[in-house]
C-alpha positions as CSV (number, residue, x, y, z in Angstrom):
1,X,0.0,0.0,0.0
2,X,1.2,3.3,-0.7
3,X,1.9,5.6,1.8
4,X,-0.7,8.5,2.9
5,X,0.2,12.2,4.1
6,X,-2.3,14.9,5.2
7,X,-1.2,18.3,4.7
8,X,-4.2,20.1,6.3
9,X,-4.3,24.0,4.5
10,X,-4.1,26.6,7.0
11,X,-6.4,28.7,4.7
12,X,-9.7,26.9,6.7
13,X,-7.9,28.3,9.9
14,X,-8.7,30.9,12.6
15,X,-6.0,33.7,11.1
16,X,-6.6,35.2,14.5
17,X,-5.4,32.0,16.5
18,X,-3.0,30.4,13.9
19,X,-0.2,29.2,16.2
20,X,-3.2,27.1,18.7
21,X,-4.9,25.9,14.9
22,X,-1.4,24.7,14.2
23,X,-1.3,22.7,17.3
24,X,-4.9,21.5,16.3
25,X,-3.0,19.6,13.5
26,X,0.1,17.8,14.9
27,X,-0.4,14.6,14.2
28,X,-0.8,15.7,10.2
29,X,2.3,15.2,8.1
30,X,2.7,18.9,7.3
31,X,0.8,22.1,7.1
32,X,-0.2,23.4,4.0
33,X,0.3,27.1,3.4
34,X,-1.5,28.6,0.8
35,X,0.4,32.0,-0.2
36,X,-2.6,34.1,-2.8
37,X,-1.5,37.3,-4.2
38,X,-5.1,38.5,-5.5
39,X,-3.8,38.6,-9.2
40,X,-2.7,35.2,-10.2
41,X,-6.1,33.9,-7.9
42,X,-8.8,36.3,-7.0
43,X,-7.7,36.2,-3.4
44,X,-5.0,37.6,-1.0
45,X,-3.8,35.7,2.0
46,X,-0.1,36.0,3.4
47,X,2.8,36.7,2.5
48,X,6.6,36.1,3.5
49,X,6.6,37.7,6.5
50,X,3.6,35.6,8.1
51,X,5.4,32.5,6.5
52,X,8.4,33.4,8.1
53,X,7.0,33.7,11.4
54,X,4.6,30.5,11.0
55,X,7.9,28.4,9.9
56,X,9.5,29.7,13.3
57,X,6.5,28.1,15.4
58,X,5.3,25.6,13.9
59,X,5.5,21.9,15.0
60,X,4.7,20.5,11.8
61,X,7.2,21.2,8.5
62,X,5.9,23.9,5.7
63,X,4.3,22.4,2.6
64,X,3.8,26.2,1.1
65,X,1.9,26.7,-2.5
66,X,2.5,29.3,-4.2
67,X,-0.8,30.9,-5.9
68,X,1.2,33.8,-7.2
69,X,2.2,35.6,-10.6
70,X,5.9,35.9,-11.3
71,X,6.8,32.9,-8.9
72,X,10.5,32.7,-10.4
73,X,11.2,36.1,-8.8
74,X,9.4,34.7,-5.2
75,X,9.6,31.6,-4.9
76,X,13.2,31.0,-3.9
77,X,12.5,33.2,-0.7
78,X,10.3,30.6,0.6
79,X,13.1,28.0,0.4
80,X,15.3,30.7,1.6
81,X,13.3,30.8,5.1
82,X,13.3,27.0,5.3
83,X,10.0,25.7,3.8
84,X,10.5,22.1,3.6
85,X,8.5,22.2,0.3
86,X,7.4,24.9,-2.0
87,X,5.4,24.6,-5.1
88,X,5.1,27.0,-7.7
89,X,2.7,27.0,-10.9
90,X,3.2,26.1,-13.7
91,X,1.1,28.9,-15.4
92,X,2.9,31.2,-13.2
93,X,7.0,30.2,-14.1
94,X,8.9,31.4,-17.5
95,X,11.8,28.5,-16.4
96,X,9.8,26.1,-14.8
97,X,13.0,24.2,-14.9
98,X,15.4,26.3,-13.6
99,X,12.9,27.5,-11.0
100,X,13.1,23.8,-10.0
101,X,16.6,23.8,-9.7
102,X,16.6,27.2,-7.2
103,X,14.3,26.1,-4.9
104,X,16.2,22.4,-4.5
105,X,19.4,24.5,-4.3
106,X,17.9,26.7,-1.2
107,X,16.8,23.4,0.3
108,X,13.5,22.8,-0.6
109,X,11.6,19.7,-2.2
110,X,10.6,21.3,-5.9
111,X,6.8,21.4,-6.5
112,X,5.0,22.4,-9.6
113,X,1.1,22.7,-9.7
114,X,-1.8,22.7,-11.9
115,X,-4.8,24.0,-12.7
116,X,-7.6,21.8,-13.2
117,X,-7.7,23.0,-17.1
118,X,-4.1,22.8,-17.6
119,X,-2.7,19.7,-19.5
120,X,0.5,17.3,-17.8
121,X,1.7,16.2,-21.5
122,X,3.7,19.9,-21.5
123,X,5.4,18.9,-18.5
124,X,6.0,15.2,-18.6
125,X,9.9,15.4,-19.7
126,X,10.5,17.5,-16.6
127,X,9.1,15.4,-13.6
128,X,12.7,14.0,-13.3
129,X,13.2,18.2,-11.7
130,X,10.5,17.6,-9.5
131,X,10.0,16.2,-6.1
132,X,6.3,16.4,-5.9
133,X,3.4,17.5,-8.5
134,X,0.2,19.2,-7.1
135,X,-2.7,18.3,-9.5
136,X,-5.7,21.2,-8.5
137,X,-8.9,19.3,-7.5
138,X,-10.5,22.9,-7.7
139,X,-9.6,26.1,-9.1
140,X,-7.1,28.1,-7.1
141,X,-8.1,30.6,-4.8
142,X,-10.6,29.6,-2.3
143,X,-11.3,26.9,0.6
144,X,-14.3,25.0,0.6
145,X,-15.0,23.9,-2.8
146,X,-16.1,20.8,-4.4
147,X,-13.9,18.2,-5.9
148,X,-13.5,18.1,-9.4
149,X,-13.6,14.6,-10.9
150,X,-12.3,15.8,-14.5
151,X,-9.2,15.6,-12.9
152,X,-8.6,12.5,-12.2
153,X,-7.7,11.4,-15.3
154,X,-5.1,13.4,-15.3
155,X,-3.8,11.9,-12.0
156,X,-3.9,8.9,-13.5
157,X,-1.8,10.0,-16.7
158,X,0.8,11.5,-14.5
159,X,1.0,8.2,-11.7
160,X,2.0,6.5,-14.8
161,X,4.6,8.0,-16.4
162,X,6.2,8.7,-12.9
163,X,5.6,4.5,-12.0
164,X,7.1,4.1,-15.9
165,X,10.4,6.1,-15.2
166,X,10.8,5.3,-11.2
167,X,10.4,8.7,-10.2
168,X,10.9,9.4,-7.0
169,X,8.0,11.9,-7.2
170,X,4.7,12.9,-5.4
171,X,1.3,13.5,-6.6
172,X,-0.2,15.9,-4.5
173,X,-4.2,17.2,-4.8
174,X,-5.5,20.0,-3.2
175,X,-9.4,21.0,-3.2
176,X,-12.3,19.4,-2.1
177,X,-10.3,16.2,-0.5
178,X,-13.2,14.7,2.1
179,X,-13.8,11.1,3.5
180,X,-16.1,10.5,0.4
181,X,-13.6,12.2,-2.6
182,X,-10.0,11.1,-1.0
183,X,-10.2,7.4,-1.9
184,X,-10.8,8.2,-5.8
185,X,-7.8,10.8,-5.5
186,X,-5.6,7.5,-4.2
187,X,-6.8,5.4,-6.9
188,X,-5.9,7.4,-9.4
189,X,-2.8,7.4,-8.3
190,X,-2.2,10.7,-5.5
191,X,-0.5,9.8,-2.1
192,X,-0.1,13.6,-0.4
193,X,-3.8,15.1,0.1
194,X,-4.2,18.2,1.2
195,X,-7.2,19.1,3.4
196,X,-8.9,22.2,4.5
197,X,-12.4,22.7,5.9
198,X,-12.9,18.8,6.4
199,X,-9.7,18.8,9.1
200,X,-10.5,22.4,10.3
201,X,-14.0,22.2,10.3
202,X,-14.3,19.0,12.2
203,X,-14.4,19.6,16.4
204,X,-11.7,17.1,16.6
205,X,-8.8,18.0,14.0
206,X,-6.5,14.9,14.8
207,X,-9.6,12.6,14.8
208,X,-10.4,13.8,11.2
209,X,-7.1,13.4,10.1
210,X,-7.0,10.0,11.0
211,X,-10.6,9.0,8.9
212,X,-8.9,10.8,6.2
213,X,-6.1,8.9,6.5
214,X,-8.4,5.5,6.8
215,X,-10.3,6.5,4.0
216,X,-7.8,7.1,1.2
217,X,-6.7,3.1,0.8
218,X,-10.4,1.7,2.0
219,X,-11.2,-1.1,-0.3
């Protein structure tokens, strides 16, 4: 069986109490944060400040997305302050490659995420860069929407190639992941699922975690 990780998203928390929502989450694998610059997605979050102070208390490692225009001018900041991952978009990166390269060089895992709409053919030849791909289950931008099953395929067409080559590569989806959509995001092929409202908005984080984590491999 492969191996299941819950990065809950941060962006379903209490902004006012993050470092108490962060303990909320401990036994997750990592916390998700989602960094929105209102152009690239209609929506403005954080930025590197708050993720520099976040990084500095939180128990869990930083799993940070970027939903941001010009991300080969910001990313490599992220990796910079010690993010353990950091994901960029695809639609967002001139040099997707070298972008890669940069954020593996500050000491980051390399992540690369797309839209629901956007194809994986384009980017196939450069999975080898990549430590983990983040296939959108929703479009960018807000918590709390509902999984997209168009998607899957391309999940599926991804697991594939990366099984095909022996990548040592995760697929990653983010959006609408709940006891009732996770297991057809495993199937598929996904083994990092990000979680927002269904961890945050359950009255027992760490008992929601571990459904989720019961639920992505159920027969």
């Amino acid at each position: 069986m492969a191996a299941c990780r819950i990065n809950p998203s941060i962006l379903s928390a209490d902004f006012a109490n993050l470092q108490a929502e962060l303990e909320r989450i401990r036994s997750a694998d990592a916390v998700h944060v989602d960094v929105m610059d209102n152009h690239f997605v209609p929506n403005l979050t954080l930025g590197l400040p708050v993720v520099k102070r976040i990084q500095e208390v939180s128990p869990l490692p930083l799993d940070v997305h970027l939903m941001i225009e010009d991300a080969d001018r910001w990313a490599p900041a992220y990796a910079e302050l010690g993010a353990a991952s950091v994901t960029f978009h695809a639609e967002a990166s001139a040099a997707p490659v070298r972008l890669a390269r940069e954020l593996r060089a500050g000491g980051s895992r390399a992540g690369m995420a797309l839209r629901p709409a956007t194809p994986v053919e384009p980017y196939l030849d450069m999975l080898g860069e990549l430590d983990l791909l983040l296939v959108m289950t929703v479009e960018p931008g807000f918590g709390g929407q509902a999984f997209l099953d168009l998607t899957l395929p391309k999940i599926r067409r991804a697991a594939t190639v990366i099984r095909g080559a022996s990548l040592a590569l995760a697929i990653q989806v983010d959006g609408g992941i709940t006891e009732e959509t996770i297991g057809r995001a495993a199937e598929a092929g996904a083994t990092v699922f990000v979680a927002g409202s269904s961890v945050y908005g359950a009255e027992d984080a760490s008992a929601a975690i571990d459904r989720l984590r019961r639920a992505a491999f159920r027969p």
